[in-house]
mmCIF entry with sequence, helices, sheets and N, C-alpha, C, O atoms, coordinates in Angstrom:
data_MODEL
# 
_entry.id   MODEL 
# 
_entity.id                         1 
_entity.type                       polymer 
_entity.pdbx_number_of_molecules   1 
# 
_entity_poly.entity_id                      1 
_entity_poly.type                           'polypeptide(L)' 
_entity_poly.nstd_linkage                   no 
_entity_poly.nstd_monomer                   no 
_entity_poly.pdbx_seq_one_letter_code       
;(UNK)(UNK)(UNK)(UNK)(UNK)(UNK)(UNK)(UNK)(UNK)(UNK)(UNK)(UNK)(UNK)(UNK)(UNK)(UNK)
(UNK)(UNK)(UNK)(UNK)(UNK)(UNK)(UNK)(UNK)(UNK)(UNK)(UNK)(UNK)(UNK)(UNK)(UNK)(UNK)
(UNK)(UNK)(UNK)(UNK)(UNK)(UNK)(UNK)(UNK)(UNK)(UNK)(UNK)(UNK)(UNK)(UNK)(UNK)(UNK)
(UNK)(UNK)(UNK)
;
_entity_poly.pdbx_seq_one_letter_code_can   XXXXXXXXXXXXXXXXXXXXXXXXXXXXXXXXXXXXXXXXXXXXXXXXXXX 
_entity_poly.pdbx_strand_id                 A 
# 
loop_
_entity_poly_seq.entity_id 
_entity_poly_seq.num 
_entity_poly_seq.mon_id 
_entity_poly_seq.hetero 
1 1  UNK n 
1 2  UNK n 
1 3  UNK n 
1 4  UNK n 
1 5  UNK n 
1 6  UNK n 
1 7  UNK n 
1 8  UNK n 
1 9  UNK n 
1 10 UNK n 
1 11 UNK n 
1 12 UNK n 
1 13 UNK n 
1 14 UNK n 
1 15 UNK n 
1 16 UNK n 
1 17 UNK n 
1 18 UNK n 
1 19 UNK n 
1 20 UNK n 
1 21 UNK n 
1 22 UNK n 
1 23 UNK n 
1 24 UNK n 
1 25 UNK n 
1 26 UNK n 
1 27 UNK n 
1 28 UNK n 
1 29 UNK n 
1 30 UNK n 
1 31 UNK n 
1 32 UNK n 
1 33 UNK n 
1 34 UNK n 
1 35 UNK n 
1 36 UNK n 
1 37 UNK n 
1 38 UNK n 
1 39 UNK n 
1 40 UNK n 
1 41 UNK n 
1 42 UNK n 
1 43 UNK n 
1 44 UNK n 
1 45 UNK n 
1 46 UNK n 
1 47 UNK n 
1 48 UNK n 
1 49 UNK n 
1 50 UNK n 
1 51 UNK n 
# 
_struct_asym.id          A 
_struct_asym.entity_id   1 
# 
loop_
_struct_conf.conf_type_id 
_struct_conf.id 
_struct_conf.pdbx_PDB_helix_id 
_struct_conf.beg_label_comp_id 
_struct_conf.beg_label_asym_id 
_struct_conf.beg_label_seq_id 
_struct_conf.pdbx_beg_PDB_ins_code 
_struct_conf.end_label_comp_id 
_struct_conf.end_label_asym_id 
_struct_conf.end_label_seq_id 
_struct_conf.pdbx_end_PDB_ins_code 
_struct_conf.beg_auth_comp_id 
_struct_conf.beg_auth_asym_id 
_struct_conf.beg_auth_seq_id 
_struct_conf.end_auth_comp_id 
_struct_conf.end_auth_asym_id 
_struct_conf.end_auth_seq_id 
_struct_conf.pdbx_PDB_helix_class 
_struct_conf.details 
_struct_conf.pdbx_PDB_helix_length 
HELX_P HELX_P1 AA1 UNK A 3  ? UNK A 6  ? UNK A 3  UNK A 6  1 ? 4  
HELX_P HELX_P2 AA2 UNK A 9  ? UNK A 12 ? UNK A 9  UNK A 12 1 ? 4  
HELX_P HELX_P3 AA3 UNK A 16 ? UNK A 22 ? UNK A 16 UNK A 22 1 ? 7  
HELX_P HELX_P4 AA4 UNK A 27 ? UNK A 36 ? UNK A 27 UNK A 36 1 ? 10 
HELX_P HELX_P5 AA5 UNK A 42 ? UNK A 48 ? UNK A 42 UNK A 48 1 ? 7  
# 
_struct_conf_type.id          HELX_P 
_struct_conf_type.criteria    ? 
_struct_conf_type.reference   ? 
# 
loop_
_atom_site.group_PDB 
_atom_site.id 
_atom_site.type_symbol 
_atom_site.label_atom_id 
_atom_site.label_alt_id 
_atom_site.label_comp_id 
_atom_site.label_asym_id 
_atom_site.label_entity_id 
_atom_site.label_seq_id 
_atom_site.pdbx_PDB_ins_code 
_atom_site.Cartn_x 
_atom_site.Cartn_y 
_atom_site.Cartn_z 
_atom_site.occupancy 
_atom_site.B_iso_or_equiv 
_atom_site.pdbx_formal_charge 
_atom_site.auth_seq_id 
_atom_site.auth_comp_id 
_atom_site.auth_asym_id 
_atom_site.auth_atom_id 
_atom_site.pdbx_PDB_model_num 
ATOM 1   N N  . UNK A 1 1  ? 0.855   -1.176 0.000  1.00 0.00 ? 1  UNK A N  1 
ATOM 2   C CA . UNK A 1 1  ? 0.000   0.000  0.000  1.00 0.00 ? 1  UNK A CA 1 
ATOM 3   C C  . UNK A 1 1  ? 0.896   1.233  0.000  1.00 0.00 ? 1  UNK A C  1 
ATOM 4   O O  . UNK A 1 1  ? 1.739   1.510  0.853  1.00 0.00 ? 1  UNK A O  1 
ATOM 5   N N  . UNK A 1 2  ? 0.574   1.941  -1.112 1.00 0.00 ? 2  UNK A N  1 
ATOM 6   C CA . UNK A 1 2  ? 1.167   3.446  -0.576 1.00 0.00 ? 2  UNK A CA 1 
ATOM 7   C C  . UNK A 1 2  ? 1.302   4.917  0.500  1.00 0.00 ? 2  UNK A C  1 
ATOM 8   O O  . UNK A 1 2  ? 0.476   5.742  0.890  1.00 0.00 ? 2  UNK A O  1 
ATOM 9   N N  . UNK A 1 3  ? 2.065   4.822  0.613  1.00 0.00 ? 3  UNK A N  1 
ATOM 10  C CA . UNK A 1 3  ? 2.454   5.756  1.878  1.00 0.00 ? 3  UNK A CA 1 
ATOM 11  C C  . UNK A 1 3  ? 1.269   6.972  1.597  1.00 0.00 ? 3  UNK A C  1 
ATOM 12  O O  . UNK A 1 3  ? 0.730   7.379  2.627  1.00 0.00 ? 3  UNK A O  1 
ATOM 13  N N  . UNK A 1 4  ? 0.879   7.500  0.499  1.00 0.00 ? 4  UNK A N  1 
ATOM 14  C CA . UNK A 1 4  ? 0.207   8.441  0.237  1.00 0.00 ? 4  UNK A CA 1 
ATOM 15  C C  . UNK A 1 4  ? -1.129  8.279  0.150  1.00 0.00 ? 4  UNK A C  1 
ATOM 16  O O  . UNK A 1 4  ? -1.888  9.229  -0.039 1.00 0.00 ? 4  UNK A O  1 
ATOM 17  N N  . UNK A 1 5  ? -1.615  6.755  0.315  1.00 0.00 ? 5  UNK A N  1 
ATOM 18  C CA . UNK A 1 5  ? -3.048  6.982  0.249  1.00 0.00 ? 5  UNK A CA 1 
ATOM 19  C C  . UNK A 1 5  ? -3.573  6.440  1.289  1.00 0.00 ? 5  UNK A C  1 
ATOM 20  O O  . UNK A 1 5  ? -4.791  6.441  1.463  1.00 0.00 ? 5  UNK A O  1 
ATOM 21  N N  . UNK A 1 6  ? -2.172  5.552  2.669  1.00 0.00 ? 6  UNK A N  1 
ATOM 22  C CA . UNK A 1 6  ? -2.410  5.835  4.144  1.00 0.00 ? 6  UNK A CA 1 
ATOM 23  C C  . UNK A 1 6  ? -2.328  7.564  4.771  1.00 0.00 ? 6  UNK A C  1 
ATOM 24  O O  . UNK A 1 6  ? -3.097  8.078  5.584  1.00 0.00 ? 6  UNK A O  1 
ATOM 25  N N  . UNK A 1 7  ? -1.186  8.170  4.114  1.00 0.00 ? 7  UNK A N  1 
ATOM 26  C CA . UNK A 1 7  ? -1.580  9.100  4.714  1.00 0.00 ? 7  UNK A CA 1 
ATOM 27  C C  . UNK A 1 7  ? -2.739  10.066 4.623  1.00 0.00 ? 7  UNK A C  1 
ATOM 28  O O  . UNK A 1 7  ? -3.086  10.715 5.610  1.00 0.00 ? 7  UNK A O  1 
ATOM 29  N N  . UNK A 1 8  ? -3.170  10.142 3.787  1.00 0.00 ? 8  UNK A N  1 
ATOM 30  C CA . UNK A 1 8  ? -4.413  10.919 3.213  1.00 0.00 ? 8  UNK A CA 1 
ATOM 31  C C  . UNK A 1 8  ? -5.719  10.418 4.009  1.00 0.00 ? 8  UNK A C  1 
ATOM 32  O O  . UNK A 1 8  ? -6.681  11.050 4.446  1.00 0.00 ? 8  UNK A O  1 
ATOM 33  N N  . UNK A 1 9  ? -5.426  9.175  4.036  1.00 0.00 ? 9  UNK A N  1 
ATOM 34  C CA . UNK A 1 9  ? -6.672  7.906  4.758  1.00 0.00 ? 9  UNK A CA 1 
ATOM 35  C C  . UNK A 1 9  ? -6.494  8.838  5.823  1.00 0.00 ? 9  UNK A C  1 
ATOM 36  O O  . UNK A 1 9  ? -7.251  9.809  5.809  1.00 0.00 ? 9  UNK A O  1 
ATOM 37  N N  . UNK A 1 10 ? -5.619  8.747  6.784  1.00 0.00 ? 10 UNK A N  1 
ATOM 38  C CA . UNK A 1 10 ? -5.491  9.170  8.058  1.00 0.00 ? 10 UNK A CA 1 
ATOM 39  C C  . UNK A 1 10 ? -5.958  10.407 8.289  1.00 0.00 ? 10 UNK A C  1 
ATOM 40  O O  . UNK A 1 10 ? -6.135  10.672 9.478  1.00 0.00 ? 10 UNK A O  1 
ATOM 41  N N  . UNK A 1 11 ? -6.160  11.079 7.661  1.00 0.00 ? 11 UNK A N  1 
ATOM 42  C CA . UNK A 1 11 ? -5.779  12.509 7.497  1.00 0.00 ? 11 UNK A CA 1 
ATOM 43  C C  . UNK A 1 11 ? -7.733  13.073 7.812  1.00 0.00 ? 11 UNK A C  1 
ATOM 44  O O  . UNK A 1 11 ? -8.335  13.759 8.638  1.00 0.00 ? 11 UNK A O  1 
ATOM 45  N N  . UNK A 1 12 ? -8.107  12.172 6.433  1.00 0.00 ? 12 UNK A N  1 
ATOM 46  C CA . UNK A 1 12 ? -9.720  12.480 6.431  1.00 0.00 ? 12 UNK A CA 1 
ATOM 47  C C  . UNK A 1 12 ? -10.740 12.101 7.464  1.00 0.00 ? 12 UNK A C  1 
ATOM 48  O O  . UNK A 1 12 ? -11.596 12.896 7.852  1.00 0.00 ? 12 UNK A O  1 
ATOM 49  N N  . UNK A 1 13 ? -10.640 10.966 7.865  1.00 0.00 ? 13 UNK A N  1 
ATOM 50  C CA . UNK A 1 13 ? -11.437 10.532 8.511  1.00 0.00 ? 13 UNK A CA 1 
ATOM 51  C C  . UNK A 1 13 ? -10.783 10.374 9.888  1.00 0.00 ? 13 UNK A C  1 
ATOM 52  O O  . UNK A 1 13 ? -9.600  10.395 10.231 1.00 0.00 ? 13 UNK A O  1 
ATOM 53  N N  . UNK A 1 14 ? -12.492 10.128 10.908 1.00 0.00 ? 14 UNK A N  1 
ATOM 54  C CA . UNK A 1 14 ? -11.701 10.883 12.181 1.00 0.00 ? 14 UNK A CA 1 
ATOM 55  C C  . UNK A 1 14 ? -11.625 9.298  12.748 1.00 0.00 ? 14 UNK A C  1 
ATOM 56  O O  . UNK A 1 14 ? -11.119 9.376  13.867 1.00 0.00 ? 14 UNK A O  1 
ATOM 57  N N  . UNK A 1 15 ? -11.954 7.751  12.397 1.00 0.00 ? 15 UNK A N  1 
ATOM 58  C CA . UNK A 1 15 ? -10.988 7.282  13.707 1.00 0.00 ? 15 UNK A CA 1 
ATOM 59  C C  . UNK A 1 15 ? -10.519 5.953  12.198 1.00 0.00 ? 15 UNK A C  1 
ATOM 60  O O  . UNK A 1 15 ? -10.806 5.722  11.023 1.00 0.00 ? 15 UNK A O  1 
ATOM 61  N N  . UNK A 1 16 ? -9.459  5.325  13.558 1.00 0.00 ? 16 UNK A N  1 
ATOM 62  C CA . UNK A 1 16 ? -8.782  3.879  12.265 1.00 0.00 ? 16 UNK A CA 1 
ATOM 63  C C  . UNK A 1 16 ? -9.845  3.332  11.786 1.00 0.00 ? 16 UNK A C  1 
ATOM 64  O O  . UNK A 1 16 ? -9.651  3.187  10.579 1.00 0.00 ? 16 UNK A O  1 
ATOM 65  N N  . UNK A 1 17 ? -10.654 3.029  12.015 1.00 0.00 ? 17 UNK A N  1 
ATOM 66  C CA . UNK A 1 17 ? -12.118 2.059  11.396 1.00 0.00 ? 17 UNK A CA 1 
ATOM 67  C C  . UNK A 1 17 ? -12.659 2.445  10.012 1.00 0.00 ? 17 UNK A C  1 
ATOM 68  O O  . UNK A 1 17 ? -13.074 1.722  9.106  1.00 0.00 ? 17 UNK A O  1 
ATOM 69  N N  . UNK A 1 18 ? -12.540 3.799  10.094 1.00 0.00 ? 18 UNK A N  1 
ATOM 70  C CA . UNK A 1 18 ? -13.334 4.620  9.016  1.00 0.00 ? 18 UNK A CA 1 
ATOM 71  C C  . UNK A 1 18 ? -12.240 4.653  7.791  1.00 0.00 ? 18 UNK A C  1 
ATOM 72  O O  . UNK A 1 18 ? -12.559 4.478  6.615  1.00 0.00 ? 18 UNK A O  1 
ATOM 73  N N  . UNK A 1 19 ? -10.882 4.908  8.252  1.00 0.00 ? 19 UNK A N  1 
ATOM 74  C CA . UNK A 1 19 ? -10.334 5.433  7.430  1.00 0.00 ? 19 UNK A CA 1 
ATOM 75  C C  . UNK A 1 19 ? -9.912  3.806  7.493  1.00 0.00 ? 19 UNK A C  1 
ATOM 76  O O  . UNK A 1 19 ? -10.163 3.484  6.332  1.00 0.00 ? 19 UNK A O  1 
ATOM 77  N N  . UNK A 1 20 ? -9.504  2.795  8.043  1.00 0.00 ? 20 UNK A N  1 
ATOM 78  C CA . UNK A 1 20 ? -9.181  1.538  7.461  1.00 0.00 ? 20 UNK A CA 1 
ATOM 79  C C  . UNK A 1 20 ? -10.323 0.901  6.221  1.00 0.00 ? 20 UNK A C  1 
ATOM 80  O O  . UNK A 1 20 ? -10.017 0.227  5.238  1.00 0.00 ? 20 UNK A O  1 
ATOM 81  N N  . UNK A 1 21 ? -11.436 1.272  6.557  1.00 0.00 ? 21 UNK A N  1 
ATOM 82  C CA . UNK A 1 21 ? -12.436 0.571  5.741  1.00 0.00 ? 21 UNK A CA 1 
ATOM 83  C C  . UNK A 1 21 ? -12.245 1.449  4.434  1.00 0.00 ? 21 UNK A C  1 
ATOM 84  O O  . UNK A 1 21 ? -12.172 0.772  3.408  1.00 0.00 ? 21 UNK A O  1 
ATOM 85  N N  . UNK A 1 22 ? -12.154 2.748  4.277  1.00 0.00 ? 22 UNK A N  1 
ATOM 86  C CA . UNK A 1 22 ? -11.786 3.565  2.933  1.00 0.00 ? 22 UNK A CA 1 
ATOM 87  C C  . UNK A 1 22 ? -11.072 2.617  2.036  1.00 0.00 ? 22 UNK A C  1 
ATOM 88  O O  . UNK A 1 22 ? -11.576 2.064  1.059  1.00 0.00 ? 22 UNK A O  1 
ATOM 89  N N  . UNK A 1 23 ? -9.768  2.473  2.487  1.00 0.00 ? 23 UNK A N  1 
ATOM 90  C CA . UNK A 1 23 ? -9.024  1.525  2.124  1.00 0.00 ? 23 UNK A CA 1 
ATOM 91  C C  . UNK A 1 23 ? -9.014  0.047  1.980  1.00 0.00 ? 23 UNK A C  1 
ATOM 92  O O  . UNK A 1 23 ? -8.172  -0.715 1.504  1.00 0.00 ? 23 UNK A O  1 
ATOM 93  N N  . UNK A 1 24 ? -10.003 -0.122 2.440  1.00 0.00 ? 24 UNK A N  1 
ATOM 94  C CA . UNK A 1 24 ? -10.699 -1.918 2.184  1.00 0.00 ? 24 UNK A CA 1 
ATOM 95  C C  . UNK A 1 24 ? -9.439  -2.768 2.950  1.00 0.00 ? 24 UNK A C  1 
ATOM 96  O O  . UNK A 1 24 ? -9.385  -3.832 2.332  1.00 0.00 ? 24 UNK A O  1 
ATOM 97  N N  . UNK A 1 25 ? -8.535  -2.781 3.876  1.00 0.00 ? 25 UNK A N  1 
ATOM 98  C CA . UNK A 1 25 ? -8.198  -3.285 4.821  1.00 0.00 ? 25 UNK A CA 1 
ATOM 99  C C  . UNK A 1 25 ? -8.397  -3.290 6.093  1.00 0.00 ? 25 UNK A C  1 
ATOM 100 O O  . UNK A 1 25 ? -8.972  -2.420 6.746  1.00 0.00 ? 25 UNK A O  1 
ATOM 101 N N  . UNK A 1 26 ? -7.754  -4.626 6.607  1.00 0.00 ? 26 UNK A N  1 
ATOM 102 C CA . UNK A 1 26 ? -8.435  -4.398 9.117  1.00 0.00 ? 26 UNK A CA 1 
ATOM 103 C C  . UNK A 1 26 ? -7.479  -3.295 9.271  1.00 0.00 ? 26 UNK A C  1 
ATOM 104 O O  . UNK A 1 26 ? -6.385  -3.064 8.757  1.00 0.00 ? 26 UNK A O  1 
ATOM 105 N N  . UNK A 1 27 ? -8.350  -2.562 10.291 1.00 0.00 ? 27 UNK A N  1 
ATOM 106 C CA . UNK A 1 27 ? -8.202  -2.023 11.257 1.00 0.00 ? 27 UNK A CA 1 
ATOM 107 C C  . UNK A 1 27 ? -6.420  -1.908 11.697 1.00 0.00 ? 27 UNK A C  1 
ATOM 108 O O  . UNK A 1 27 ? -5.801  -0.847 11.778 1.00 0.00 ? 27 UNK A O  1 
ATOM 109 N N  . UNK A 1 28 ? -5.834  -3.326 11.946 1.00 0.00 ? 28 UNK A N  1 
ATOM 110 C CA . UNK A 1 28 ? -4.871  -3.164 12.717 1.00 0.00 ? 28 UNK A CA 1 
ATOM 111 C C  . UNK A 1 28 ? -3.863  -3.281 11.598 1.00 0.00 ? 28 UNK A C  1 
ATOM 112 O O  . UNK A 1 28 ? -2.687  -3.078 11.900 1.00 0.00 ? 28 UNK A O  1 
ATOM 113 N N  . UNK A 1 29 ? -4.189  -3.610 10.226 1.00 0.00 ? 29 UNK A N  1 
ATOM 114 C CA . UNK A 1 29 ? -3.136  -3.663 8.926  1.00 0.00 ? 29 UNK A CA 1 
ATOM 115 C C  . UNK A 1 29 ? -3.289  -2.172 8.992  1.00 0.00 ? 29 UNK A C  1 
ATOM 116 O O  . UNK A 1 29 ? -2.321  -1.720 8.381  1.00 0.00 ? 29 UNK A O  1 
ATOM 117 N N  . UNK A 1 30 ? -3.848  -1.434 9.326  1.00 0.00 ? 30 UNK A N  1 
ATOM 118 C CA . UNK A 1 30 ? -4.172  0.584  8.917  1.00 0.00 ? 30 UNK A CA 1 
ATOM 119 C C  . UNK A 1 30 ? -2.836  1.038  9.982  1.00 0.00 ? 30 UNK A C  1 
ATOM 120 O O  . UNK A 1 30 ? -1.705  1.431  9.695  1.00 0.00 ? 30 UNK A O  1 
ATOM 121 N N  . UNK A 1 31 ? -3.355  0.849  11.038 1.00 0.00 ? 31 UNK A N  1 
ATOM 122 C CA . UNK A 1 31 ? -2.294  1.056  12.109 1.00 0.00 ? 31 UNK A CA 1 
ATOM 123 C C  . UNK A 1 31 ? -0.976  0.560  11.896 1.00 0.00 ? 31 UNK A C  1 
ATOM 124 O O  . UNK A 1 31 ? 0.030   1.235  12.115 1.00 0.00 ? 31 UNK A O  1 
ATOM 125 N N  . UNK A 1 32 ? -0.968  -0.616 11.471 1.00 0.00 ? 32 UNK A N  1 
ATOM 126 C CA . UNK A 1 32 ? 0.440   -1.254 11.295 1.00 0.00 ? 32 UNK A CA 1 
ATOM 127 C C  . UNK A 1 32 ? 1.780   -0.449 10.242 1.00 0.00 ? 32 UNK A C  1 
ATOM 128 O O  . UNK A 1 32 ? 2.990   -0.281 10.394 1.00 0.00 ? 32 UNK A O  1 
ATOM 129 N N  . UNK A 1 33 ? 0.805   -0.111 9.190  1.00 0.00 ? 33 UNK A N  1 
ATOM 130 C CA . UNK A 1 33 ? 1.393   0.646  8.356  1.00 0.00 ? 33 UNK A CA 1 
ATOM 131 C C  . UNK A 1 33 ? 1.428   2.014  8.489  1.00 0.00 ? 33 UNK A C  1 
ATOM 132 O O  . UNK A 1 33 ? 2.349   2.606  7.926  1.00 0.00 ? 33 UNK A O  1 
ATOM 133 N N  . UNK A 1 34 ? 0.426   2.785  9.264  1.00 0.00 ? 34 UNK A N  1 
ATOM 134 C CA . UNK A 1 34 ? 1.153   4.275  9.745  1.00 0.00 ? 34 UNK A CA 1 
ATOM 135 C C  . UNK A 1 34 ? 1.856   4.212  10.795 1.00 0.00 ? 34 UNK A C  1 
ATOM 136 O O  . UNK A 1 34 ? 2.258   5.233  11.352 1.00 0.00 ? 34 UNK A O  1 
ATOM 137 N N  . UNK A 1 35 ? 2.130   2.936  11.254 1.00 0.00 ? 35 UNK A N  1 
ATOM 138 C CA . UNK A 1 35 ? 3.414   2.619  11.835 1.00 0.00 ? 35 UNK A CA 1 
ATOM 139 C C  . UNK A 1 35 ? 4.727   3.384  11.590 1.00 0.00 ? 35 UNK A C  1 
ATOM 140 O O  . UNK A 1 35 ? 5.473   4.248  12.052 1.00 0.00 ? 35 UNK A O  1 
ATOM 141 N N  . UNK A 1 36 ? 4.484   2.265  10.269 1.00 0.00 ? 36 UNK A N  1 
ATOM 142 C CA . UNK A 1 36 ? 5.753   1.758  9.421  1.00 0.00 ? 36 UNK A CA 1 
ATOM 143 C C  . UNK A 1 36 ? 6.150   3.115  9.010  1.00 0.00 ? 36 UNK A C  1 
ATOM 144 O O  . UNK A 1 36 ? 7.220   3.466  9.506  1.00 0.00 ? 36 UNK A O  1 
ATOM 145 N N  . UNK A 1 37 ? 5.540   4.038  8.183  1.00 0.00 ? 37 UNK A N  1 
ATOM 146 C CA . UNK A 1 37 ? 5.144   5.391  7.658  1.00 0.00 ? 37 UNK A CA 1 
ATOM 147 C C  . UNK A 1 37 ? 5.519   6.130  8.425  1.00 0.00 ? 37 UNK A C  1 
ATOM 148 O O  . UNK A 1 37 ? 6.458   6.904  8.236  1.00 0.00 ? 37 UNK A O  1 
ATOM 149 N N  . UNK A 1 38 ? 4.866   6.039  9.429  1.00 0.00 ? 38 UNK A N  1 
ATOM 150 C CA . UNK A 1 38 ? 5.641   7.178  11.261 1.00 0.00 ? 38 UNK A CA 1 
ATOM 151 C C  . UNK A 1 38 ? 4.678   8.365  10.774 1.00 0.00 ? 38 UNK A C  1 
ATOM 152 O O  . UNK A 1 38 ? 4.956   9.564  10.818 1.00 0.00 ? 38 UNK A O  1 
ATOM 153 N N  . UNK A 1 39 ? 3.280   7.689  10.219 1.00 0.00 ? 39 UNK A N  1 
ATOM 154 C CA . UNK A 1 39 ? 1.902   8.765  10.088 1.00 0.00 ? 39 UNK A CA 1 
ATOM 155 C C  . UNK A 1 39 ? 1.296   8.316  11.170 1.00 0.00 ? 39 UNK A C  1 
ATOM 156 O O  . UNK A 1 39 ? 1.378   7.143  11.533 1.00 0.00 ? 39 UNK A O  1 
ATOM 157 N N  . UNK A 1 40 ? 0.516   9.374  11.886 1.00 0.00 ? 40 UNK A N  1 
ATOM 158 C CA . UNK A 1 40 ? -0.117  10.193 12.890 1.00 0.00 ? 40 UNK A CA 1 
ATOM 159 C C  . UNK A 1 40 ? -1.450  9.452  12.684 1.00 0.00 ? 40 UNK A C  1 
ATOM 160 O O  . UNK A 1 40 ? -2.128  9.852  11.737 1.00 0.00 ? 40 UNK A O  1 
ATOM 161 N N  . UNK A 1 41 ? -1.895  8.516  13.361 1.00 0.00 ? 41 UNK A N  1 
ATOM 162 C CA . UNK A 1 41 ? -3.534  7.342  13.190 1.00 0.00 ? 41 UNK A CA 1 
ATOM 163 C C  . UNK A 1 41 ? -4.230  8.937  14.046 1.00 0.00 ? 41 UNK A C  1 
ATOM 164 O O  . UNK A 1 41 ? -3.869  9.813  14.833 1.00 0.00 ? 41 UNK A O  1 
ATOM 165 N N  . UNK A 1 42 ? -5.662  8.437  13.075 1.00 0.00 ? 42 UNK A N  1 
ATOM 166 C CA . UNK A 1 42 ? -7.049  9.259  13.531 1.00 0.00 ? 42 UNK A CA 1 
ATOM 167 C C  . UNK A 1 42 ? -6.841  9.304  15.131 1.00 0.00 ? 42 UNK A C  1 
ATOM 168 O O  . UNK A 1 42 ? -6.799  10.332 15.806 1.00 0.00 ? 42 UNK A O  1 
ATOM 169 N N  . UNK A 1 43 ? -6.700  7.762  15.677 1.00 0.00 ? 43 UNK A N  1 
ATOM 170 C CA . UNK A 1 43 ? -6.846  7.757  16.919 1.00 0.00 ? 43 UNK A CA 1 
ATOM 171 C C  . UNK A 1 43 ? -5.881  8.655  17.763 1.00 0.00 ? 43 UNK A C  1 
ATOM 172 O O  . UNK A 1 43 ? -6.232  9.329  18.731 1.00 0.00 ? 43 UNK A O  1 
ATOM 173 N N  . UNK A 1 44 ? -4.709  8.571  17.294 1.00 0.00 ? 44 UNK A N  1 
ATOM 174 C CA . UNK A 1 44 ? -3.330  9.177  18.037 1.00 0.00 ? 44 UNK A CA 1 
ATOM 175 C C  . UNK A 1 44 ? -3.377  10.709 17.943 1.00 0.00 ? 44 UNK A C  1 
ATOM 176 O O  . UNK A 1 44 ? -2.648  11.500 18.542 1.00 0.00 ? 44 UNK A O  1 
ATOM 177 N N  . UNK A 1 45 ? -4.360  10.979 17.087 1.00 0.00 ? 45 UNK A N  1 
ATOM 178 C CA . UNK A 1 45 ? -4.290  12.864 17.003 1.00 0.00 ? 45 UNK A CA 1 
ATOM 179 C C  . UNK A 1 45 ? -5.587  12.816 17.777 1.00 0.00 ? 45 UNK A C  1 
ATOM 180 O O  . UNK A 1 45 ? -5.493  13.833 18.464 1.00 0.00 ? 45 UNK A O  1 
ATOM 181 N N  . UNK A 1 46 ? -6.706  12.267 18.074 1.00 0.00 ? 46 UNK A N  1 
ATOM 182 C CA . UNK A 1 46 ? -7.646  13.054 18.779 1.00 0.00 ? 46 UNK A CA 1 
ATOM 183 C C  . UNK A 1 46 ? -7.312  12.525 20.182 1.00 0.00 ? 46 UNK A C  1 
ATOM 184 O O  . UNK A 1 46 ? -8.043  13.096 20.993 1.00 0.00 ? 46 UNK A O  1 
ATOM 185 N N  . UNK A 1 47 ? -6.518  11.685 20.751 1.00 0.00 ? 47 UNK A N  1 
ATOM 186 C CA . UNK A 1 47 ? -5.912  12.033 21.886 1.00 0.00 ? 47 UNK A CA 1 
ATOM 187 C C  . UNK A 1 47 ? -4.864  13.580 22.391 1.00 0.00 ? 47 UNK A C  1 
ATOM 188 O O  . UNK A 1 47 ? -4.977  14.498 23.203 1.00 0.00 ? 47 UNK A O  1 
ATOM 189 N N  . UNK A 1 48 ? -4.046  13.220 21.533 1.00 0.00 ? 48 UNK A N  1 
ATOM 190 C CA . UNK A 1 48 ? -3.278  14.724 21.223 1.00 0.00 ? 48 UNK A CA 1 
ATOM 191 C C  . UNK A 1 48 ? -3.859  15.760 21.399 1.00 0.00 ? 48 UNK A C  1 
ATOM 192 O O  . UNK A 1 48 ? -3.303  16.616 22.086 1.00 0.00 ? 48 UNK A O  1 
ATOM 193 N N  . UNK A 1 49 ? -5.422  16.067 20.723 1.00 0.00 ? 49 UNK A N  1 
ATOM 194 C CA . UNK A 1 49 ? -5.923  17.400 20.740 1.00 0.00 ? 49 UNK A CA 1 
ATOM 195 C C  . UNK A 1 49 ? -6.477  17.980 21.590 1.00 0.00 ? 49 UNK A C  1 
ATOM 196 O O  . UNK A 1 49 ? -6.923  19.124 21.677 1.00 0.00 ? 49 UNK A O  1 
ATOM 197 N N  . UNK A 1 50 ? -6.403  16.224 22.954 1.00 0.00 ? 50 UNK A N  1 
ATOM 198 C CA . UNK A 1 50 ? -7.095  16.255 23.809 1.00 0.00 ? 50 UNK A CA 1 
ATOM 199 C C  . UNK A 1 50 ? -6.457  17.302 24.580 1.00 0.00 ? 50 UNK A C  1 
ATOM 200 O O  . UNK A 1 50 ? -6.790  18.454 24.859 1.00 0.00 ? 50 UNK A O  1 
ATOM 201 N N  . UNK A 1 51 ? -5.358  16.521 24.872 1.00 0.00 ? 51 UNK A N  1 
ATOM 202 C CA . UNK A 1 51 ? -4.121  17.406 25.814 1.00 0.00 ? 51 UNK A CA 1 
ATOM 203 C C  . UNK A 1 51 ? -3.826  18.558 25.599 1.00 0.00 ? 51 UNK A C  1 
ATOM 204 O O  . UNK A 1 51 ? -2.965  19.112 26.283 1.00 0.00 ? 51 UNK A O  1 
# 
């Protein structure tokens, strides 16, 4: 998968579920790869925005 259409995924939608399903992969393959990427998951920024 490309780095650019996880990051974009991430970007739009507000949690991993939404933006994993965009992309027609699980949940934890979404995460795994904005891992890999060192992109910012839906989930990890609306904690952030919390603080």
């Amino acid at each position: 998968m490309e780095r650019g259409r996880v990051e974009r995924a991430a970007r739009m939608y507000s949690t991993n579920e939404a933006a994993s399903r965009a992309l027609g992969i699980e949940p934890r393959s979404f995460s795994r790869l904005c891992r890999r990427y060192g992109i910012e998951t839906p989930y990890a920024r609306r904690l952030r925005e919390r603080r």
